[in-house]
Each structure stands twice: as structure tokens, then as C-alpha cells.
C-alpha positions in Angstrom: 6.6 -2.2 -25.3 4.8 -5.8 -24.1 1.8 -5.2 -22.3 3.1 -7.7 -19.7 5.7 -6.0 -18.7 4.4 -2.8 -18.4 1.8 -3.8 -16.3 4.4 -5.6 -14.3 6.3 -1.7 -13.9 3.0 -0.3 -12.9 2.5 -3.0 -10.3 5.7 -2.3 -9.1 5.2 1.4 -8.6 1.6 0.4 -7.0 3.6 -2.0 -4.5 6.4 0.4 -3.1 3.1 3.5 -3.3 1.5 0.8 -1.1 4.7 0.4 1.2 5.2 3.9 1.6 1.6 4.8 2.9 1.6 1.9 5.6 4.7 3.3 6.5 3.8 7.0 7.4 0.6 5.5 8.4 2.3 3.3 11.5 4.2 6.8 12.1 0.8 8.5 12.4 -0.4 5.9 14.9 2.6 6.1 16.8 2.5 10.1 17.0 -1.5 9.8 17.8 -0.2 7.1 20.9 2.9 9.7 22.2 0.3 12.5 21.7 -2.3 10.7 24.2 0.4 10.5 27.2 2.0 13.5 26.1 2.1 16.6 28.4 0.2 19.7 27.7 3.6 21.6 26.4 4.7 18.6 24.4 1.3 18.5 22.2 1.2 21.0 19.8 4.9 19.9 18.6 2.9 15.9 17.8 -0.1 17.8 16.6 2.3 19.5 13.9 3.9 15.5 12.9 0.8 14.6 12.9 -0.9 17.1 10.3 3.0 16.5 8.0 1.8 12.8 8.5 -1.0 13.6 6.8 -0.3 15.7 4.4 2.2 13.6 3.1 0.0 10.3 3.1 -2.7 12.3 1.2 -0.2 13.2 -2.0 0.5 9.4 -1.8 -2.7 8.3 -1.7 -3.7 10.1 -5.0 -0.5 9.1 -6.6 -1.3 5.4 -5.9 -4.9 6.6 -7.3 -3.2 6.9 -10.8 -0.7 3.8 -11.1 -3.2 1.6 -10.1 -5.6 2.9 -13.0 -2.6 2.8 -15.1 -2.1 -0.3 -14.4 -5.7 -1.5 -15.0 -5.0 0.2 -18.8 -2.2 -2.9 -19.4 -4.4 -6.0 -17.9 -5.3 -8.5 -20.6 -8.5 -7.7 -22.9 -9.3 -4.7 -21.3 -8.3 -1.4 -23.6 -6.8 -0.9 -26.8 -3.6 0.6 -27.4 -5.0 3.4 -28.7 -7.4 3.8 -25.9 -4.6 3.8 -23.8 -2.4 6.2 -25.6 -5.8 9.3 -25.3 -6.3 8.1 -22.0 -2.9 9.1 -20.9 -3.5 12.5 -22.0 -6.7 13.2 -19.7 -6.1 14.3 -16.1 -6.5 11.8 -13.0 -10.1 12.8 -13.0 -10.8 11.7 -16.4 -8.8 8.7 -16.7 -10.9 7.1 -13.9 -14.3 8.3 -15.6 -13.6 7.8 -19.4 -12.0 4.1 -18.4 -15.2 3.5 -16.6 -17.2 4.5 -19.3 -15.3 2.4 -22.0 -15.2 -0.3 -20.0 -19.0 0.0 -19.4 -19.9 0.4 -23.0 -17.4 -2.6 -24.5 -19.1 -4.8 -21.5 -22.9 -4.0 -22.8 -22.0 -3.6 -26.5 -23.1 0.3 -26.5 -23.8 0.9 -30.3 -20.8 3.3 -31.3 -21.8 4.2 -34.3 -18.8 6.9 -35.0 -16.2 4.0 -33.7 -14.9 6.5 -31.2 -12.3 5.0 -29.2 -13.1 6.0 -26.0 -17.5 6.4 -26.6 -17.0 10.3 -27.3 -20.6 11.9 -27.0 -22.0 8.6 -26.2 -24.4 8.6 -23.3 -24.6 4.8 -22.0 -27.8 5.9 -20.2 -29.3 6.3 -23.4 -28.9 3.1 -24.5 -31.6 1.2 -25.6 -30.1 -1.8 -25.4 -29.0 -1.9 -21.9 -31.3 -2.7 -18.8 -32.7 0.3 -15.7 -30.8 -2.0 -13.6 -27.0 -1.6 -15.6 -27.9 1.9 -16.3 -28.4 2.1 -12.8 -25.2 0.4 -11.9 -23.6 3.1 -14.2 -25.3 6.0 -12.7 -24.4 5.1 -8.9 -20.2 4.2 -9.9 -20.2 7.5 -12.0 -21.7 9.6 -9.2 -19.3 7.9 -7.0 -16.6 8.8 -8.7 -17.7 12.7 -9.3 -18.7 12.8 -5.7 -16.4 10.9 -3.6 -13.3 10.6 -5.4 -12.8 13.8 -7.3 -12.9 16.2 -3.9 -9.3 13.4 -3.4 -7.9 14.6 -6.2 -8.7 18.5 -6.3 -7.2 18.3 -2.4 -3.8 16.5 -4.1 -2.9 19.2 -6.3 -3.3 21.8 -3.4 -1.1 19.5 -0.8 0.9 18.7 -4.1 1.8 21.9 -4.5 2.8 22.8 -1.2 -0.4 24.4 0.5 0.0 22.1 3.3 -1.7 24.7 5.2 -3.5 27.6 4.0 -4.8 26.9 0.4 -5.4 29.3 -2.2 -8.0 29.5 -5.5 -7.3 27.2 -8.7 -6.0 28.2 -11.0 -3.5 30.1 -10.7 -3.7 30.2 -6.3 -4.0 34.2 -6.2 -6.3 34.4 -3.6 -6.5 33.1 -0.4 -9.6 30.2 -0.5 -10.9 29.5 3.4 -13.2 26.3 1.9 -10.5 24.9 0.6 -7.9 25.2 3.8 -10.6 23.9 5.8 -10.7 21.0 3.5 -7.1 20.5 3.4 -7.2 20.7 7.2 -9.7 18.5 8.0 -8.3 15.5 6.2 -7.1 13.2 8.6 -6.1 9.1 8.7 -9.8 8.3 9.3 -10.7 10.1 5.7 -7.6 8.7 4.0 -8.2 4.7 4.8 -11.5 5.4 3.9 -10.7 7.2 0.9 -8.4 4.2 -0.1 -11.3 1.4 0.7 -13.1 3.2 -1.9 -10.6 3.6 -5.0 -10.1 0.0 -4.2 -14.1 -0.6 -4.7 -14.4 1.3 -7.7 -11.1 0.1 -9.3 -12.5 -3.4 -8.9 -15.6 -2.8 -10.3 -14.1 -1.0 -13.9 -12.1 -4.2 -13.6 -14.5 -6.6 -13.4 -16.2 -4.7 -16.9 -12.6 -4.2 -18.3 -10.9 -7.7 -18.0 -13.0 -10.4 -18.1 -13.6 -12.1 -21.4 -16.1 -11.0 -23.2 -19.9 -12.6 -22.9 -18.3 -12.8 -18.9 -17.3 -9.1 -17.8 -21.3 -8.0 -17.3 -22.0 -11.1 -15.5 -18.9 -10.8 -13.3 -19.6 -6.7 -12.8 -23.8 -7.3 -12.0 -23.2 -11.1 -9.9 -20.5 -9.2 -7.7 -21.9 -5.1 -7.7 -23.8 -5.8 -4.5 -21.1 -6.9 -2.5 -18.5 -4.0 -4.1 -21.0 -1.3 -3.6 -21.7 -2.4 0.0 -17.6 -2.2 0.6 -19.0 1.5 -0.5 -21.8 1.6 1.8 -20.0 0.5 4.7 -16.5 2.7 4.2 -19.3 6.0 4.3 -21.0 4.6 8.0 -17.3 4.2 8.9 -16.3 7.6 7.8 -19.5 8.9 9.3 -19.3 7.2 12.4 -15.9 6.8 13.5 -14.6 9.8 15.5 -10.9 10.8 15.5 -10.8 10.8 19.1 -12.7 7.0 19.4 -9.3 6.2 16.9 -6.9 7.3 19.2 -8.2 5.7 22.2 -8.4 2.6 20.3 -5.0 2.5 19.2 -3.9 3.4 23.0 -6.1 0.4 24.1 -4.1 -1.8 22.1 -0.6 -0.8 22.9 -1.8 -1.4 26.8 -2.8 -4.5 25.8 0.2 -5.5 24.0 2.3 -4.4 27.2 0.1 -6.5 29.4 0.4 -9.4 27.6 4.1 -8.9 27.2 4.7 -8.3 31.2 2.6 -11.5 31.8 4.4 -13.5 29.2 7.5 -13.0 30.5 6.3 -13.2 34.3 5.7 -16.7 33.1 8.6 -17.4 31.2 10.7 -16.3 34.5 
């Protein structure tokens, strides 16, 4: 099938992904709002919309995670059918880092001396031909992904697979894991914007290796990797800094602002 239009399929999947998360997401603000001037009976019963909220945003976060990079696969100039056809059959984990890595060596002309596809048993920090300051570019986007991004998608198979609240040992969930429920509770709309500020980082930066023409892609990836990996940077202060609570009362100031400027507006209009 064209290239074109599958890319155009993925993009449409991306777009209604996209659609469905701000959706539940206005629904979360508006339960975090009613929960605020809620009475003390009525808050447990918004705590609990709020966690299915969640939960629900969380499996749709991860499943965005793999159109998009499904969609990178079909841009112009950046893999090869048969790249794309083993990529498929990796797990979301892997896609992100082997189409990293390919994308990284085709950029830097990594000596594949084996022709393997997708750089099998290549290490591109043992290259001699690429510079400490790519290797260190590599280094940092790789631990990225491993460090930040992979905890996403081990928490989407268990919310995937219905532990929405207690959470059980991979493989096969026979016992009962308390690590992984606390994980799976803690997640909340803070984490998941957050979480999708930085796919969006790292997607662009594979992109920027993947697409661009080549002689351009490594000039593209090094002139705009400051700026990307400072959208990093700045989505971990926010995580670290911005308190669930502070969220709510924000939210609540602006609805009170809203109404105020709604009550004067129409005082005027009068």
C-alpha cells in the first residue's frame, strides 16, 4: 500500500487518539472543580470519576504512544519497507528504541558492516566516526526513553488489562504486586500531560534524524536538540513542582474568573 496514504490512516487514528484524551481530560477538570465545592459525603463518589478518568486517559495515552511512531515509520525518507515490516513485530518499547537507533545510525552513516536492517549488534557509541557530543545526544534520548517512557508503557498493560486498581506481577499477574498498584494509583493528570510533553519531545527528535534529507537530518537533530531537550528539562521541574492540589485550585480560580467576567459582562450589556 502507498506510503502516503498510510501515513495519512495513522494520522487519522493519531487525530481522533488526540480528540479522545482532551475530551476525558476537560471531564477530569470538571470533576476536580465539582470535587472542590463538593460536600464531604459527595467526595469520595468524584474521587472514584476521577481515578476512571484517569485510568482511562492513561490506556489512551500509550495507545497514541504507538500510532504516532507508526506513523513516523511512513513519513518520506525515513525507514525502509523492510525496516518497517521487523519493526512492527517488536513491542511498543522497542519500536520507539530500535527506530531511534536506526534513525541515529542512517543520520551519522554508522558503518553497518553486516547490512542489518535495523543496526542489530551495532553499538552507535562505539562508533568512531561519530563525535562525544552525538554520542552524547544518543546517550541522553536513549536513557530518556528507558527511564521516562518505558515505566508509561509497563503501567498500560496493567490499566490495559483491567487492574485499574490493585495490580498484580507480570507475567502472568499471579501474585498480588504493592509497587506496582501504588504506581498505578499514583498516576494522575499532572503525570499524564507531562508524560505526553515528553513522547512529543522525543518523537520529534527521532524525526528530525529520520526525515530530513540526507547531509540535513544531523544538522536539523544537533541545531534544534537544545531546545527539544529543554521541552525535557522543563516537563520534569513541572512534574516535580506542580502539586495536584496547586492544579485544582488553579482550575477553580479560573472558573471564578470566568463567572466574574460573565456577571460583569452582562451587567453591562443590561
Amino acid at each position: 500500500m502507498d506510503k502516503d496514504l498510510l501515513k495519512k490512516y495513522h494520522h487519522e487514528n493519531v487525530k481522533i487518539l488526540e480528540d479522545a484524551i482532551e475530551q476525558i481530560q476537560s471531564n477530569l477538570r470538571s470533576e476536580f472543580v465539582k470535587e472542590y465545592y463538593a460536600q464531604r459525603n459527595e467526595k469520595q463518589k468524584i474521587k472514584r470519576k476521577i481515578a476512571i478518568y484517569t485510568r482511562i486517559v492513561s490506556g489512551l495515552v500509550v495507545s497514541w504512544c504507538e500510532e504516532i511512531i507508526k506513523r513516523l515509520y511512513h513519513e518520506n525518507n525515513a525507514f525502509t519497507e523492510e525496516q518497517i515490516e521487523i519493526l512492527h513485530t517488536h513491542n511498543l518499547q522497542q519500536k520507539w528504541e530500535i527506530a531511534f537507533k536506526i534513525a541515529f545510525c542512517k543520520a551519522y552513516n554508522v558503518r553497518n558492516p553486516l547490512s542489518s536492517p535495523i543496526y542489530k549488534d551495532i553499538d552507535p557509541l562505539q562508533a568512531t566516526n561519530v563525535s562525544r557530543s552525538a554520542k552524547d545526544k544518543y546517550q541522553n534520548v536513549r536513557s530518556l526513553i528507558e527511564v521516562e517512557l518505558l515505566p508509561a508503557f509497563n503501567l498500560r498493560n496493567k490499566v490495559q488489562h483491567g487492574e485499574w486498581l490493585k495490580a498484580f506481577e507480570p507475567p502472568n499477574s499471579l501474585n498480588f504486586s504493592p509497587e506496582l498498584t501504588a504506581n498505578v494509583n499514583k498516576e494522575n493528570i499532572i503525570m499524564l500531560q507531562t508524560k505526553i510533553n515528553q513522547f512529543k519531545a522525543v518523537y520529534q527528535m527521532i524525526h528530525d534524524l529520520a526525515v530530513f534529507k540526507q547531509g540535513n537530518n544531523t544538522v536539523t537533530f544537533e541545531r534544534d536538540f537544545d531546545d527539544n531537550y529543554e521541552r525535557i528539562e522543563s516537563n520534569r521541574r513541572h512534574l516535580t513542582n506542580r502539586k495536584l492540589r496547586d492544579y485544582q485550585q488553579d482550575l477553580v480560580g479560573r472558573r471564578e474568573r470566568g463567572l466574574r467576567w460573565r456577571e460583569q459582562n452582562e451587567q453591562s450589556n443590561r
